[in-house]
N, C-alpha and C positions, 0 to 999 in steps of 0.2 A: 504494500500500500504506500503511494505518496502522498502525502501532503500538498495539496495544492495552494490553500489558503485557508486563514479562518477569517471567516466576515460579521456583519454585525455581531459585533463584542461588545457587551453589554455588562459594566461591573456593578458589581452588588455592594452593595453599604452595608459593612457589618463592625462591633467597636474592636476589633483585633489590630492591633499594629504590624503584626509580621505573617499575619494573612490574609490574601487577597481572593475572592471568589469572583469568576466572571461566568457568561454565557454566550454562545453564538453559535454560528452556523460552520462544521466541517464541510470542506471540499475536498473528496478525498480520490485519489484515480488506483485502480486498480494494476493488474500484468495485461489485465483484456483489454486497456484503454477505455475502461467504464469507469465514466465522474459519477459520482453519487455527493450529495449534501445530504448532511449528520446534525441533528440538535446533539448539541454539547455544554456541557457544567465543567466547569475546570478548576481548579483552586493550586494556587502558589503559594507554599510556606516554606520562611525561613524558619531552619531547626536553629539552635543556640551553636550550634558549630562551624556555623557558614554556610553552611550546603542549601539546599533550596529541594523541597520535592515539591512534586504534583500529581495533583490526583485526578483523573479525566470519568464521567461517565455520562452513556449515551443514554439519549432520552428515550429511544427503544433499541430492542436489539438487533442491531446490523446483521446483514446477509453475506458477511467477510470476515476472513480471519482477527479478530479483535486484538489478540497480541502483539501482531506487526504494527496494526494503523494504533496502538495505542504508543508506542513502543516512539515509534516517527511522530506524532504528533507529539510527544512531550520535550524529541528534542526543535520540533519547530516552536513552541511556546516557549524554550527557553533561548533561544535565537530572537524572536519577538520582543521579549523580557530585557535582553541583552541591548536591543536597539532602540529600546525606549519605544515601544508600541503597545503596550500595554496601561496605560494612564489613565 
């Protein structure tokens, strides 16, 4: 699975400082060059060590292997994250 984009990102207001919840739309392309859009919930937390995870879930379950597109989507959110497109 590739990542093609994620579009309307939508962040939530919640009172946590070093976690972030948003929403939006997966664009995701297959091996068979099938684009599909995915409702998506994503959340970025910094741990107290530096590091950063994320947590991705779809808002139904996809008809593709879920490991790989989750796998590539958390390093394009953190590519995102990195260039200041997450604000």
């Amino acid at each position: 699975m590739e990542v093609i984009n994620i579009k309307n990102i939508v962040r939530k207001d919640i009172p946590l400082h070093y976690r972030e919840e948003f929403s939006g739309l997966a664009v995701l392309n297959n091996k068979r060059s099938e684009t599909s859009e995915n409702k998506i919930e994503f959340s970025l937390e910094r741990t107290p060590f530096g590091t950063k995870e994320i947590e991705i879930k779809f808002s139904k379950t996809p008809d593709f292997p879920v490991i790989s597109a989750i796998r590539n989507l958390k390093e394009y959110i953190l590519l995102m994250e990195k260039e200041g497109k997450l604000i």
